[in-house]
Residue frames as a rotation matrix with the C-alpha (Angstrom) as fourth column:
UNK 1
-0.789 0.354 -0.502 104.11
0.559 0.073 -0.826 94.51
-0.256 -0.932 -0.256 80.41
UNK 2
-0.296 0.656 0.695 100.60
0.567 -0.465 0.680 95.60
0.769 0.595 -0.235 79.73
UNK 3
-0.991 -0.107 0.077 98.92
0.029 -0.745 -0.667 98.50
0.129 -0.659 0.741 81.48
UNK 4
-0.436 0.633 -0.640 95.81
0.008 0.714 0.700 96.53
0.900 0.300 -0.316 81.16
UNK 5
-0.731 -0.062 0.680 93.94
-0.682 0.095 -0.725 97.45
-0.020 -0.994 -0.112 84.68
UNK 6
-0.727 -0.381 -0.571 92.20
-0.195 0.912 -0.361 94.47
0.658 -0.151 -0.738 85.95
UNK 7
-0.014 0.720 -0.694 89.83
0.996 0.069 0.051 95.33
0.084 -0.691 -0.718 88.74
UNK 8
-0.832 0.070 0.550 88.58
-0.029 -0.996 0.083 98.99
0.554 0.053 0.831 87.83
UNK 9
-0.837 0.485 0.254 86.58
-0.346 -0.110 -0.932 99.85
-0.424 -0.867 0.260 90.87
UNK 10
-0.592 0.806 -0.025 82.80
-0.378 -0.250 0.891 98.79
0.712 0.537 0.453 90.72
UNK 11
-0.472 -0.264 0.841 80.59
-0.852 -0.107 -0.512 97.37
0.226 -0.958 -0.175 93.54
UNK 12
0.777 0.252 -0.577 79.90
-0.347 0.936 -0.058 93.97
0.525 0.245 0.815 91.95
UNK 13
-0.110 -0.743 -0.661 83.35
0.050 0.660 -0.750 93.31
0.993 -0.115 -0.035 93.20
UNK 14
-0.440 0.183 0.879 82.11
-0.891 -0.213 -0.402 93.76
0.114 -0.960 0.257 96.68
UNK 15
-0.887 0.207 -0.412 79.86
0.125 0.968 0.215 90.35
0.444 0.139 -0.885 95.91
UNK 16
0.327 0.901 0.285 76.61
-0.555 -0.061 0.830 89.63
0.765 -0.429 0.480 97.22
UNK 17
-0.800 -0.478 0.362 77.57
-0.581 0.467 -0.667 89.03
0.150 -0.744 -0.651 100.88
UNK 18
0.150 0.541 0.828 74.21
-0.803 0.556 -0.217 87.27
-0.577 -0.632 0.518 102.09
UNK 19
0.935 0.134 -0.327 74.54
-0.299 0.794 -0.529 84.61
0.189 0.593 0.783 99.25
UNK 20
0.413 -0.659 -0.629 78.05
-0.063 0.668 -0.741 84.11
0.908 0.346 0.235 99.73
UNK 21
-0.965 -0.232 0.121 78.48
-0.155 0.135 -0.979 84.48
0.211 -0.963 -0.166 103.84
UNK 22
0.047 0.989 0.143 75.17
-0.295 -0.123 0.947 83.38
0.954 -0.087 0.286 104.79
UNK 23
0.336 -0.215 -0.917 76.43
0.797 0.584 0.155 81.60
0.502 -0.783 0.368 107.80
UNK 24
-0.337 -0.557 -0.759 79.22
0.901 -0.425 -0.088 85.10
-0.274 -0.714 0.645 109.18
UNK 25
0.786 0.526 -0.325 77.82
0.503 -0.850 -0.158 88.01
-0.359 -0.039 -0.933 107.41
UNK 26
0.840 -0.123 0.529 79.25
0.215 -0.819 -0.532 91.25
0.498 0.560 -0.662 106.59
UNK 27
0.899 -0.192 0.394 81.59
-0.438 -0.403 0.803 91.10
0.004 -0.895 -0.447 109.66
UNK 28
0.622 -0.577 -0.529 85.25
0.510 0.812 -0.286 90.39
0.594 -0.092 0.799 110.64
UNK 29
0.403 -0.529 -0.747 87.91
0.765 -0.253 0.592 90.95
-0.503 -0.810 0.303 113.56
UNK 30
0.900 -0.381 -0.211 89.65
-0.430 -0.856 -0.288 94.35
-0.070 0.350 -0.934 112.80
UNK 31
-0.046 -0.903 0.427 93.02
-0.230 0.426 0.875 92.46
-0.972 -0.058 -0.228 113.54
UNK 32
0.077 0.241 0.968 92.15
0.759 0.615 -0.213 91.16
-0.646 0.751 -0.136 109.71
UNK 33
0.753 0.473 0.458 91.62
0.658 -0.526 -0.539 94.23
-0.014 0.707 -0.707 108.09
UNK 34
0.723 -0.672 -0.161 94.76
-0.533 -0.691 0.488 95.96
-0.439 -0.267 -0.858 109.81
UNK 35
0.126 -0.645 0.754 96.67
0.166 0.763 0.625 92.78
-0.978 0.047 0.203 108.59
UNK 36
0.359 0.017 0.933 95.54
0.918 -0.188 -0.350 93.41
0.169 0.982 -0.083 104.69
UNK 37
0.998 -0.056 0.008 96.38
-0.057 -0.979 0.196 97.22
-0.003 -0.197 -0.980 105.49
UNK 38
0.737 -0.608 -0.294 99.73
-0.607 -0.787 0.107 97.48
-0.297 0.100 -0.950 106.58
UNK 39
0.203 -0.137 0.970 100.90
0.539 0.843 0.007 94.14
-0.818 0.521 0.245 104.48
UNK 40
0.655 0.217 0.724 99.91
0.733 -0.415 -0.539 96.03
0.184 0.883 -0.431 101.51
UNK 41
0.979 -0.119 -0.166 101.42
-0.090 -0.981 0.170 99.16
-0.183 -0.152 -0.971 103.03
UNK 42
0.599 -0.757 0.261 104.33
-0.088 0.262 0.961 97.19
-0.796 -0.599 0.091 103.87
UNK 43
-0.063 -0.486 0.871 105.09
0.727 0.576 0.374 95.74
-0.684 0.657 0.317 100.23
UNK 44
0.641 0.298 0.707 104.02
0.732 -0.513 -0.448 98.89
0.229 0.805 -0.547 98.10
UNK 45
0.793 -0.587 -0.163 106.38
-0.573 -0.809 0.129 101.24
-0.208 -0.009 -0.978 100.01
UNK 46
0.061 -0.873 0.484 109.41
0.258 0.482 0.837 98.21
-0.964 0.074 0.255 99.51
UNK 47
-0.065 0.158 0.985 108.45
0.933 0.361 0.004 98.49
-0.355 0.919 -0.171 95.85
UNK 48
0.386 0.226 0.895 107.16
0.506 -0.862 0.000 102.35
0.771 0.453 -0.447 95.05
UNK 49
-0.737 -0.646 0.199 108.73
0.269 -0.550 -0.791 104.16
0.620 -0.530 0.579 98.47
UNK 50
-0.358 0.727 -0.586 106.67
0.920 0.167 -0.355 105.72
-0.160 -0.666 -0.729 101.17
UNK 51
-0.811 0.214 -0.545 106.00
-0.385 -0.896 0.220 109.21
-0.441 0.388 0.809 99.31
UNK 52
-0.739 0.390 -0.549 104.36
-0.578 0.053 0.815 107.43
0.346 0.919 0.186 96.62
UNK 53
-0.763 0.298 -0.574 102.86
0.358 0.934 0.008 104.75
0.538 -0.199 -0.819 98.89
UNK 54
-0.327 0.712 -0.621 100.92
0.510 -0.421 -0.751 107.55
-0.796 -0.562 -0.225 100.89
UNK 55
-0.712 -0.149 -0.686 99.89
-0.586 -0.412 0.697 109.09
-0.386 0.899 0.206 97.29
UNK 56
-0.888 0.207 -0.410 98.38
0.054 0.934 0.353 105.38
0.456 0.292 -0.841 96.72
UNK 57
-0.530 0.561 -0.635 96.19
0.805 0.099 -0.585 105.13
-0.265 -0.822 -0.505 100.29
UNK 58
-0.492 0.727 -0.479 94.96
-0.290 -0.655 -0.697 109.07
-0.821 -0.205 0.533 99.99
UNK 59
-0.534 0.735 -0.417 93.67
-0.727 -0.148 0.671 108.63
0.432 0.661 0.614 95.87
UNK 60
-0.573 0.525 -0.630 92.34
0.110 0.811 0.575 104.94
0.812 0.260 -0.522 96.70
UNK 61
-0.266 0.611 -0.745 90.44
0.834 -0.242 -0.496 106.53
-0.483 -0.753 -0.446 100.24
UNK 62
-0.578 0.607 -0.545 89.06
-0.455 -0.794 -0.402 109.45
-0.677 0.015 0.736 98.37
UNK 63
-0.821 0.217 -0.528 88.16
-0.295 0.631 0.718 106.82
0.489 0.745 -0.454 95.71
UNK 64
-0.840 -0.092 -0.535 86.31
0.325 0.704 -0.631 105.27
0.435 -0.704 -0.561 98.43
UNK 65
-0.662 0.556 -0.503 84.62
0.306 -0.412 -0.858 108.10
-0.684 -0.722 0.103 99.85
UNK 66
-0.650 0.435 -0.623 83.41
-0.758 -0.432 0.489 109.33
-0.056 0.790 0.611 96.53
UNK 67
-0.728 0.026 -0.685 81.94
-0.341 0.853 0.395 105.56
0.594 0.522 -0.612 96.24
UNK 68
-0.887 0.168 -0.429 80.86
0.458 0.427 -0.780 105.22
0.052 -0.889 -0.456 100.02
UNK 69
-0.732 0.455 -0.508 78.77
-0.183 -0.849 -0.496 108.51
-0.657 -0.270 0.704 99.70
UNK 70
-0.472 0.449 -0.759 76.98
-0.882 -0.238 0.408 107.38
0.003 0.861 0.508 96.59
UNK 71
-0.564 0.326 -0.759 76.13
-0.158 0.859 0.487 104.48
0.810 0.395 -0.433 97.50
UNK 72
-0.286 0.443 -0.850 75.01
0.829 0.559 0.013 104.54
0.481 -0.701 -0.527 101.00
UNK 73
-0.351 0.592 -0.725 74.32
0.721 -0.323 -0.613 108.10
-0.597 -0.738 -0.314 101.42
UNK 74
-0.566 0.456 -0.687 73.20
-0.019 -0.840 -0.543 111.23
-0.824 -0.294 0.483 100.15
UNK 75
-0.399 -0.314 0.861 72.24
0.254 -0.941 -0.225 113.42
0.881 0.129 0.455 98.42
UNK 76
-0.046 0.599 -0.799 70.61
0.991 -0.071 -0.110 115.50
-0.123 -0.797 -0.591 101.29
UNK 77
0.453 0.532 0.715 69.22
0.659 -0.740 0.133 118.91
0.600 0.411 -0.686 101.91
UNK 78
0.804 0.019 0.594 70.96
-0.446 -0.641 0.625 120.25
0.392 -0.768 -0.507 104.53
UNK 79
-0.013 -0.973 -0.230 74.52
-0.604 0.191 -0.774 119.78
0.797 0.129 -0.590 106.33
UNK 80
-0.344 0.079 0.936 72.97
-0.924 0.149 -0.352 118.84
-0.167 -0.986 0.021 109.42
UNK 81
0.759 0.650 -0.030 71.03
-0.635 0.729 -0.256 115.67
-0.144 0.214 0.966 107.77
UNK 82
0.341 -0.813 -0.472 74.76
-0.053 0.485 -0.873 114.72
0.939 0.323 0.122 105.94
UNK 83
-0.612 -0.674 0.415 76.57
-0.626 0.091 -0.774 114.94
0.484 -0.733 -0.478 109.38
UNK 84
-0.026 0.552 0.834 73.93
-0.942 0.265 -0.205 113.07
-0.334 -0.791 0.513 111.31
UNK 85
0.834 0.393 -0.388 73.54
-0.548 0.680 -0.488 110.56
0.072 0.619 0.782 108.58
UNK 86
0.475 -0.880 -0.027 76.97
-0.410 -0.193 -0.892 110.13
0.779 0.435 -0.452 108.40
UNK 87
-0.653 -0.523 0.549 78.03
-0.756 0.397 -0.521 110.08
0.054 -0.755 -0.654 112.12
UNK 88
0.106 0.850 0.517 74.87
-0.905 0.298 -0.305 107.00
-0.413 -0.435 0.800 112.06
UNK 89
0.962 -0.015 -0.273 76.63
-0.154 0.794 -0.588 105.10
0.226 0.607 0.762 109.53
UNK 90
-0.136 -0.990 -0.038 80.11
-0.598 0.113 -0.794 105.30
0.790 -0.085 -0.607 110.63
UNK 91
-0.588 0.257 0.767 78.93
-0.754 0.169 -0.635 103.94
-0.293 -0.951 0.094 114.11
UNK 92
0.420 0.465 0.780 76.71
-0.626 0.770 -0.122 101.49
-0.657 -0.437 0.614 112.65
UNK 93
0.859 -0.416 -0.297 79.45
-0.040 0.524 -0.851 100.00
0.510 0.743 0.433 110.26
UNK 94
0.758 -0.616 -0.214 81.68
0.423 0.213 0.881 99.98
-0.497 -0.758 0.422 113.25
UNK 95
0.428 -0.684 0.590 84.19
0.625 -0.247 -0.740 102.29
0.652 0.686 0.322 111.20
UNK 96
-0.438 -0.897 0.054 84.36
0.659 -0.362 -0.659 104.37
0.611 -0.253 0.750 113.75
UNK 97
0.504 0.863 -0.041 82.46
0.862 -0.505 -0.038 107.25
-0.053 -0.016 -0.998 116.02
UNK 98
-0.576 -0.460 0.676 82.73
0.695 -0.711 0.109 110.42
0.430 0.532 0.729 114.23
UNK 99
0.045 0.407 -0.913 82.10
0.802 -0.559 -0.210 114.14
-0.595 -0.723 -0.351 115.34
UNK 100
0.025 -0.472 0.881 82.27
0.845 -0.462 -0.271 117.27
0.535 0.751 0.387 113.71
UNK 101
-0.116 -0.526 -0.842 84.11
0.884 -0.441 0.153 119.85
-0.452 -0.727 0.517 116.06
UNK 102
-0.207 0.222 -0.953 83.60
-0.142 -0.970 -0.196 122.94
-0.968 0.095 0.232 113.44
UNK 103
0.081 0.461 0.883 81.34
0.979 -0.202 0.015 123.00
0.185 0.864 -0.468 109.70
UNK 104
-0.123 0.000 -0.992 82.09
-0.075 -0.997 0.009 126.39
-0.990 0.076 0.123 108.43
UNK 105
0.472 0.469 0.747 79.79
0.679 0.347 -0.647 126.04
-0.563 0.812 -0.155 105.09
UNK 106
0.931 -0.255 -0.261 81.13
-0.339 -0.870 -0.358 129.61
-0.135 0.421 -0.897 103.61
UNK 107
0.175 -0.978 0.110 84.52
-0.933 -0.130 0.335 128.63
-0.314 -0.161 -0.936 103.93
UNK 108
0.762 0.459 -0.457 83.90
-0.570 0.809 -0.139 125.44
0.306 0.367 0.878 103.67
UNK 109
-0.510 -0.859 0.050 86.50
-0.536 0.272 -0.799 124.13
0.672 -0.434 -0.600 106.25
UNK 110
0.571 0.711 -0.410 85.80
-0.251 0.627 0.737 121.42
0.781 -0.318 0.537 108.69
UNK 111
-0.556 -0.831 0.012 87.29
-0.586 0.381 -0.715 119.77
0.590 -0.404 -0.699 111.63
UNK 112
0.730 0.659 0.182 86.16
-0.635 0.554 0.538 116.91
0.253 -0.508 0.823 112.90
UNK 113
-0.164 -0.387 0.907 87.08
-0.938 0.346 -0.022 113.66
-0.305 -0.855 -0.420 114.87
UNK 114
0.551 0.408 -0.728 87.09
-0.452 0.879 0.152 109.72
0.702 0.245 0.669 114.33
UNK 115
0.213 -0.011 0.977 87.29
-0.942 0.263 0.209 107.90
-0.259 -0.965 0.045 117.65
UNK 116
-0.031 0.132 0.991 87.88
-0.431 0.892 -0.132 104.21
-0.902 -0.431 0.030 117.94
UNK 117
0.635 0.447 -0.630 88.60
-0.752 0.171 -0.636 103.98
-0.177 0.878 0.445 114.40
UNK 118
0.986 0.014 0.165 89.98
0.009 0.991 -0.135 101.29
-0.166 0.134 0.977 112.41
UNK 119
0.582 -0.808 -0.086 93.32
-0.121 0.019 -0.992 102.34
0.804 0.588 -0.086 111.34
UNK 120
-0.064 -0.793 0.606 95.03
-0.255 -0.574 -0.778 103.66
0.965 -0.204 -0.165 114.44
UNK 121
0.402 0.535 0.743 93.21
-0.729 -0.304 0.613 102.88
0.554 -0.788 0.267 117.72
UNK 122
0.861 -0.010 0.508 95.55
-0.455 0.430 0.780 101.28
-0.226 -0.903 0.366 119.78
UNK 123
0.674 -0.698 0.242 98.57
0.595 0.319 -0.737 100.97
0.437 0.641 0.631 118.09
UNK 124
0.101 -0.665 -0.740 101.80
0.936 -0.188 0.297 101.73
-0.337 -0.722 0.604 119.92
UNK 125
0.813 0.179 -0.554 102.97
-0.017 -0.944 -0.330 105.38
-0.582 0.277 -0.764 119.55
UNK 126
0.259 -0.638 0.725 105.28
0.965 0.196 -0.172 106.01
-0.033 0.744 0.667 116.24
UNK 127
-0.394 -0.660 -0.640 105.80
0.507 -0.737 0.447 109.70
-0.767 -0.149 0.625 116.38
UNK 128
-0.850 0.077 -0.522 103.91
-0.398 -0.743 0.539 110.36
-0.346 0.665 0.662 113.36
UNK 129
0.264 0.954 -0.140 99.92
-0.798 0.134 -0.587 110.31
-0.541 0.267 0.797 111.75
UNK 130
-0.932 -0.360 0.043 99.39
-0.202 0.616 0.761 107.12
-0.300 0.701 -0.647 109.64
UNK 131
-0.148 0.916 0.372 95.82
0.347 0.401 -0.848 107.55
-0.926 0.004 -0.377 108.87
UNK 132
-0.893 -0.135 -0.430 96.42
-0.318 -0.486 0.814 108.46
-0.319 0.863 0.391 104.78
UNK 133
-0.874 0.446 0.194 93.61
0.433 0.531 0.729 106.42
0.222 0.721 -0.657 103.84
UNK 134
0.066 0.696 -0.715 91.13
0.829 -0.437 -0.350 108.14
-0.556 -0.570 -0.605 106.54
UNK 135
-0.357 -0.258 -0.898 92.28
0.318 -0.937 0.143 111.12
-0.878 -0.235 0.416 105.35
UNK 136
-0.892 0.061 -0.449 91.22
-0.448 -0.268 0.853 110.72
-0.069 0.961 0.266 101.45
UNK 137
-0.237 0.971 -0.043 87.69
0.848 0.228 0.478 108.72
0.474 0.076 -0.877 102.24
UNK 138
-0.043 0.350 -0.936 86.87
0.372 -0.864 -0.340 112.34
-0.927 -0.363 -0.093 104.72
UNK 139
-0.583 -0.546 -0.601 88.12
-0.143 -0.659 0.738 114.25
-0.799 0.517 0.307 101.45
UNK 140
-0.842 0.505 0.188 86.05
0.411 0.375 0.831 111.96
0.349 0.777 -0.524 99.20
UNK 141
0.092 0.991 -0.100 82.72
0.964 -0.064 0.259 112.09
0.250 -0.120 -0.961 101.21
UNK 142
-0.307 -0.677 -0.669 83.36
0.625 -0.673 0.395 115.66
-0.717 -0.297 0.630 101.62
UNK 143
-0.894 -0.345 -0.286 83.83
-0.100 -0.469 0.878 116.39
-0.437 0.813 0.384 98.40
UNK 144
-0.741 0.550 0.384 80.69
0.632 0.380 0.675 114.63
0.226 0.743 -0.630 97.01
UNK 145
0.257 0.745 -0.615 78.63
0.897 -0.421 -0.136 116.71
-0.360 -0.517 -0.777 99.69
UNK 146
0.082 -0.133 -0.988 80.38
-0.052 -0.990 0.129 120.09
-0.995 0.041 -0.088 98.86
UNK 147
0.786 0.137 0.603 81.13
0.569 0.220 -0.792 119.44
-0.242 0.966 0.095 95.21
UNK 148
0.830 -0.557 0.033 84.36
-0.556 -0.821 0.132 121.08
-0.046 -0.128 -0.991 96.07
UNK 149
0.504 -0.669 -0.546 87.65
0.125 0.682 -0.721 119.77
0.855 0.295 0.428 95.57
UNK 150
0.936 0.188 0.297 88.89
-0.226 -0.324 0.919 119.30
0.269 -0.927 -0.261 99.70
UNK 151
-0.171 -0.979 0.115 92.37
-0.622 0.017 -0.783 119.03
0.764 -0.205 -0.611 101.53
UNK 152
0.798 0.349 0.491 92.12
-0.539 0.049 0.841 117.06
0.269 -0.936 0.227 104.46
UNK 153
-0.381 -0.923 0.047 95.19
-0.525 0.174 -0.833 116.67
0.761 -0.342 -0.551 106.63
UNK 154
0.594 0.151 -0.790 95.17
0.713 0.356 0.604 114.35
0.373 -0.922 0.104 110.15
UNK 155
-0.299 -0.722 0.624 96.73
-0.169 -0.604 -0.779 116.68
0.939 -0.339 0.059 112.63
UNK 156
-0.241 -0.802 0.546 96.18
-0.968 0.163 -0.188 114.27
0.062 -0.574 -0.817 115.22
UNK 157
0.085 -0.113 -0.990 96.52
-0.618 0.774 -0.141 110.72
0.782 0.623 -0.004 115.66
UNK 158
0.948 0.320 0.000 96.36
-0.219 0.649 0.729 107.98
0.233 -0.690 0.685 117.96
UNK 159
0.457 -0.887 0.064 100.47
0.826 0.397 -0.400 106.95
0.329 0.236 0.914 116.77
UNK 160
-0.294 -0.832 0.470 101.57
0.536 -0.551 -0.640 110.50
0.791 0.063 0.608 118.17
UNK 161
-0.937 0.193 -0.291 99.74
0.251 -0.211 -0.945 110.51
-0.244 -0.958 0.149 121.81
UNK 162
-0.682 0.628 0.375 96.55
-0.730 -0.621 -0.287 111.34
0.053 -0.469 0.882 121.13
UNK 163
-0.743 0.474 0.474 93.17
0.378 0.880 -0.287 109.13
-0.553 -0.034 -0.833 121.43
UNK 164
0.406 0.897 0.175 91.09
0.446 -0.027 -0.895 110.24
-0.797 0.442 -0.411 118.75
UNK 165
-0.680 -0.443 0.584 92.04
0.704 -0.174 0.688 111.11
-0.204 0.879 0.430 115.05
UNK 166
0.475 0.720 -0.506 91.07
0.266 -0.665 -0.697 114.63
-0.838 0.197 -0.508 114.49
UNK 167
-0.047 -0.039 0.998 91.15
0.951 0.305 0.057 116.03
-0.306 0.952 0.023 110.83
UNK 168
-0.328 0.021 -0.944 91.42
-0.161 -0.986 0.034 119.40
-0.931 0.163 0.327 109.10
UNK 169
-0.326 0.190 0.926 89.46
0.838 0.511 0.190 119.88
-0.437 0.838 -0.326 105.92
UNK 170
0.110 0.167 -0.980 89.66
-0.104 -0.978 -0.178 123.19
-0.988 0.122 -0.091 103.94
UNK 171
0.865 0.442 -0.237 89.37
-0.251 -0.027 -0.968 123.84
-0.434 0.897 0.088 100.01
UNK 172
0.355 -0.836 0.418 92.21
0.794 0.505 0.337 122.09
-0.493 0.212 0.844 98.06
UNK 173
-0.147 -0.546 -0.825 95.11
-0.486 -0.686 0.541 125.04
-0.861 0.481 -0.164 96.60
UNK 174
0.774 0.273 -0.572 94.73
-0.586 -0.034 -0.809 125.60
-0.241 0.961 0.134 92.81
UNK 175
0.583 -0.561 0.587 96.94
0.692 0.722 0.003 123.21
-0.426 0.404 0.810 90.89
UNK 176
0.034 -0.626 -0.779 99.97
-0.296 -0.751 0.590 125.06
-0.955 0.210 -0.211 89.61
């Protein structure tokens, strides 16, 4: 079995969408995208467990954010430009509408919100957070803006009563 990887991240593999959807565009039903989601979720925890399977979701969403940020936003001069910019692109990429509830630059802790987002919004209650992937694309774009390595936990969640995914995001503990 080779360890040969196959599709190392790059954003050719995104395609050119106008040449190859000229007709639908950039766009599809969220019901799709939740379908590839918790499929995938479904068969990687049968196969690697659900420790390892959230482990998967956060690296490949901070992957993501690290990717998302570089490519469609910054750098920028100022936190206020990144948050605005930010909540302008989440909202017009229908990802979601984001807030930030407390930026404490010194500290560099955060808490913020994602409304109406894609993972969670409207899904029955389960009792526990299932936004891992949210949680490591915050952590990514985050990170690229602070140049800090970030924690970011969900401490709430649509799946455990609430109606908006709100996030904690504070400086990641030294590796031991």
């Amino acid at each position: 079995m080779s360890n040969e990887q196959k599709y190392r991240f790059s954003w050719d593999l995104l395609g050119n969408i106008p040449l190859g959807r000229p007709n639908l565009g950039p766009r599809t039903r969220l019901e799709v995208y939740r379908l590839m989601q918790f499929t995938l979720r479904d068969v990687l925890e049968r196969h690697v467990g659900a420790g390892e399977t959230d482990r998967i979701f956060l690296e490949a969403g901070r992957m993501a954010g690290v990717e998302f940020y570089r490519h469609f936003l910054g750098p920028f001069d100022s936190f206020s430009d990144f948050a605005n910019s930010l909540q302008a692109i989440f909202k017009e990429m229908d990802i979601g509408i984001l807030r930030f509830e407390q930026s404490d630059l010194d500290s560099c802790t955060f808490l913020l919100t994602v409304s109406e987002d894609m993972d969670c919004s409207g899904l029955p209650e389960l009792g526990y957070e299932i936004c891992t992937y949210d949680e490591g694309f915050i952590a990514g774009l985050l990170e690229e803006y602070t140049g800090l390595p970030l924690e970011v936990q969900e401490i709430d969640c649509w799946c455990t009563g609430s109606r908006t995914c709100r996030f904690r995001a504070r400086p990641a503990a030294p590796s031991a």
